[in-house]
N, C-alpha and C positions, 0 to 999 in steps of 0.2 A: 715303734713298730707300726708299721698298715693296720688301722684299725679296718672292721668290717660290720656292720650292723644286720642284725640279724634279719631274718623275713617279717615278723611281726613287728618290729621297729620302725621296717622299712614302710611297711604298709598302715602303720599309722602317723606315720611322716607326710604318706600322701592323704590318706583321709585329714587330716591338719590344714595342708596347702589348699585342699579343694575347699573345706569349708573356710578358711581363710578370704577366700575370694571377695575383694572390696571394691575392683574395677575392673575396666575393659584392660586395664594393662593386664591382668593376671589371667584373664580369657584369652587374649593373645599369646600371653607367656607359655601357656601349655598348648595352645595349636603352632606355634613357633615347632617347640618339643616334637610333637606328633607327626609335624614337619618332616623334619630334621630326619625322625628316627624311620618313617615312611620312606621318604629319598634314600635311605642307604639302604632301606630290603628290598628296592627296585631295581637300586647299582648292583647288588652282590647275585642279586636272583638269579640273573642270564648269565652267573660264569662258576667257577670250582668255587671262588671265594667263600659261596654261601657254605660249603664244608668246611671251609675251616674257620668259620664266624663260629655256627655248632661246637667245631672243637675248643673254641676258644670259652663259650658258653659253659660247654661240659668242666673244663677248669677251673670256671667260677665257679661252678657248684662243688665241686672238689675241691676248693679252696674253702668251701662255707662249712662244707663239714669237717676240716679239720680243723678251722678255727673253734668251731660250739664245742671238738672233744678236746681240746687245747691240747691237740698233740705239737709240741714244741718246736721241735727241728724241721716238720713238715712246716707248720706255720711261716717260719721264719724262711726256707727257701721261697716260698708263695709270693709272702711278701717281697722278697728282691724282685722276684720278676713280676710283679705288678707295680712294684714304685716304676719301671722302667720301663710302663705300660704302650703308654703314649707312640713311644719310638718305636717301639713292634710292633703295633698298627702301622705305623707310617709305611716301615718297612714292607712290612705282608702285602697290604693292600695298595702300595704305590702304585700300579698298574691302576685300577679300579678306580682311586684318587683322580690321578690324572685325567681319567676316560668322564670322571664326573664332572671335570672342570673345564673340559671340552663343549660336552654338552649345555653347562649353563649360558657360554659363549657362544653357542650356539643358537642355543632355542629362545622364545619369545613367549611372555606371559599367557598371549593367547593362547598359545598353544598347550599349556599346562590341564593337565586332569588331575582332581585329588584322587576319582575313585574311577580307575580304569574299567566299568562294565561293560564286558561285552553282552551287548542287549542287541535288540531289533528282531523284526520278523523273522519268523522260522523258515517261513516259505521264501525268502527271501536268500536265504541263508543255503537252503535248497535248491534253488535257483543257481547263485552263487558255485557252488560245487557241483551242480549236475554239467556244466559251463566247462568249470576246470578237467571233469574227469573226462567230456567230450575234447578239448583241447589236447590235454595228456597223451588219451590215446592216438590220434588222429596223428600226431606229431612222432609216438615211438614207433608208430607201424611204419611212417613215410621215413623216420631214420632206419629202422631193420631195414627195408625196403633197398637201402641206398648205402647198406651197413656204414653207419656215421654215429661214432660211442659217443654216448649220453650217459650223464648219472643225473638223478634225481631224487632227492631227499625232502621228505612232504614230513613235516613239523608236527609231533599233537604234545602230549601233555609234558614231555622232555624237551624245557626251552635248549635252543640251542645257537643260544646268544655268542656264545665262542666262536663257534664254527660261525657262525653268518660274519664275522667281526673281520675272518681271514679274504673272504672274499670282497666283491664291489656290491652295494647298497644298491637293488632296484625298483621294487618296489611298485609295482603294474601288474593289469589283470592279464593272465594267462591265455597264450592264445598257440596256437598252434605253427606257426610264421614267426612267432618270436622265439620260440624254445630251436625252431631249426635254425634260425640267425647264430642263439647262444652258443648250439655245439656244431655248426657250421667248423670245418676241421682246421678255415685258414682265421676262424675268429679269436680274439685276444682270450676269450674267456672259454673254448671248447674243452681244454683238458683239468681245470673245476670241475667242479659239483654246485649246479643250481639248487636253490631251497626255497620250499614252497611251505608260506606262513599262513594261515588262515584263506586258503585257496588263492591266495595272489603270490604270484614269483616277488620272492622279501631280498634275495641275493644271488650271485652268481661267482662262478669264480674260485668256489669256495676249497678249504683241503677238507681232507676227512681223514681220519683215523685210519690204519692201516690193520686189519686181523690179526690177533698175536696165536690163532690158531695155524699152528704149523700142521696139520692133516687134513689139510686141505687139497682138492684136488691141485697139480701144478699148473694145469692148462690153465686156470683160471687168473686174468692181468690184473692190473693195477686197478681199475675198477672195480673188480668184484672185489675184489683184497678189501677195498675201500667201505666199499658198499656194507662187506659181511662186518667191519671194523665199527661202522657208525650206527649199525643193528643191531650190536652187544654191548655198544655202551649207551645208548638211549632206545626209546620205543619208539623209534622214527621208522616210518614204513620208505626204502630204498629202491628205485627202480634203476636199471642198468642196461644198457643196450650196446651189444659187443659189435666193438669196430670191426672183430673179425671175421664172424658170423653172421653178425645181426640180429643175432639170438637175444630177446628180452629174458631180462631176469627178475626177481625181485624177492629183496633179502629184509628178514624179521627177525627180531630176535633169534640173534647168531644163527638162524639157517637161510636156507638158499634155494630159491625154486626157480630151476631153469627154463627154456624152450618154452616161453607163455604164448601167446597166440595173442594178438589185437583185443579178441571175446575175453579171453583169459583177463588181464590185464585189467579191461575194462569193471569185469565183475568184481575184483579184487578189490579196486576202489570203490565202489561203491559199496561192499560190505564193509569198508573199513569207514568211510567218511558219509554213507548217505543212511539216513535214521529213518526205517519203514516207514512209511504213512499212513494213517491212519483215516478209517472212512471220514471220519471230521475234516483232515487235510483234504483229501478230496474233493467234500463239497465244496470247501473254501475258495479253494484253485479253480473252481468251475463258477463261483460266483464271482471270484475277482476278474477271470475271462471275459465272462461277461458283462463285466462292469465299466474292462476296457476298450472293449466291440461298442459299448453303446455310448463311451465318452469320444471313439473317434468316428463316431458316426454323425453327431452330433457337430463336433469341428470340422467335418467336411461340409455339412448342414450351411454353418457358417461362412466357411471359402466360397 
């Protein structure tokens, strides 16, 4: 039968190996591990898989306690389906497998990060988004304008590695000429949904989830459908611009707020994406101004 060693077994198993350590092989042996075990909560992160990694987790634990109370019958179904572990991995995660094996074919050592921080200037950062949210706007007024249906789904702490995966890879800063190229109505990608990563357009093209609330108003297309769909299963803030109307909209967790105004719109994101500043930011912004006034004053010095 599937033996299973208990937590305190297991944990002086590893205090053993660690203090075992005799060479550079065994320091490698466990950053190999760490490896290994790092790459697959990066694969599974960005899709459903990570639920059912958890589920699979929860039955190891349910599998540990009824081995310690040796309840028998349960034991023993446990064990068949962990001898026959292996192949239900394969199975579940084929999808994911694949997509990982893609990538290593793809990417280049150089490229590799162990420890993804997003670091850098705040004001920079600030910058960055005060950019995006001028673009944004400037871009949905001139589609209302011209009523030309847009969706746009701006990313925060609900990866939304699936959805980005259905659409095309783009990956450029946001500008306002490019979002009307994207929903341009004779362009390949206008009946997608673009998605906006860390203030830069990350995809286009995209589908999105459809609302499974049927009380909803009927006048409302495919878009909004969409919009209110990809609002209730993640905390993605949705903007929508009706090819019919013109009407902006923008949809938050499962609700819907119609008829926004350019002003409107514009305020929305920045309570959503831009962090007060504070008299410190300030001064900062006013010394770095000036620090960039006296470095090109100085290069013109020079021409």
């Amino acid at each position: 039968m599937f033996q299973m060693l208990t937590a305190a077994d297991t944990f002086r198993d590893i205090g053993n190996a660690i203090l075992s350590f005799r060479s550079l092989a065994d320091v490698l042996d466990v950053l190999l591990v760490a490896f290994v075990i790092y790459s697959v909560i990066k694969l599974i992160r960005e899709t459903r898989a990570i639920q059912l990694a958890k589920g699979f987790i929860l039955l190891l634990l349910v599998y540990a306690a009824v081995y310690l109370l040796n309840m028998e019958v349960s034991s023993y179904m446990f064990s068949l389906l962990f001898s026959n572990i292996l192949l239900v991995l394969v199975i579940i995660f084929s999808p994911e497998i694949r997509h990982a094996l893609e990538s290593v074919g793809r990417s280049s050592v150089s490229n590799f990060s162990l420890f993804n921080f997003k670091h850098g200037d705040e004001l920079q950062r600030q910058e960055l988004y005060t950019d995006m949210i001028n673009a944004v706007t400037k871009a949905c007024a001139d589609m209302s304008d011209k009523k030309i249906g847009a969706l746009l789904v701006f990313e925060r702490e609900s990866i939304l590695g699936e959805i980005i995966n259905t659409g095309t890879l783009v990956d450029a800063a946001i500008s306002a000429e490019m979002l009307g190229n994207i929903f341009y109505p004779k362009a390949p990608l206008h009946d997608g949904a673009a998605i906006v990563r860390n203030a830069r357009l990350c995809a286009a093209g995209c589908i999105l989830p459809l609302t499974k609330n049927t009380e909803i108003s009927s006048e409302l297309g495919t878009r909004h459908r969409a919009a209110l769909g990809m609002s209730e299963q993640s905390d993605a803030l949705v903007i929508v611009v009706s090819e019919e109307t013109g009407g902006i909209s923008a949809a938050e967790k499962g609700r819907l707020r119609r008829d926004l105004s350019s002003g409107d719109l514009r305020e929305l994101l920045i309570q959503t994406f831009m962090k007060p500043e504070t008299d410190e930011d300030n001064r900062l912004k006013k010394w770095l101004k000036g620090h960039r006034k006296h470095e090109e004053a100085a290069s013109e010095k020079k021409d």
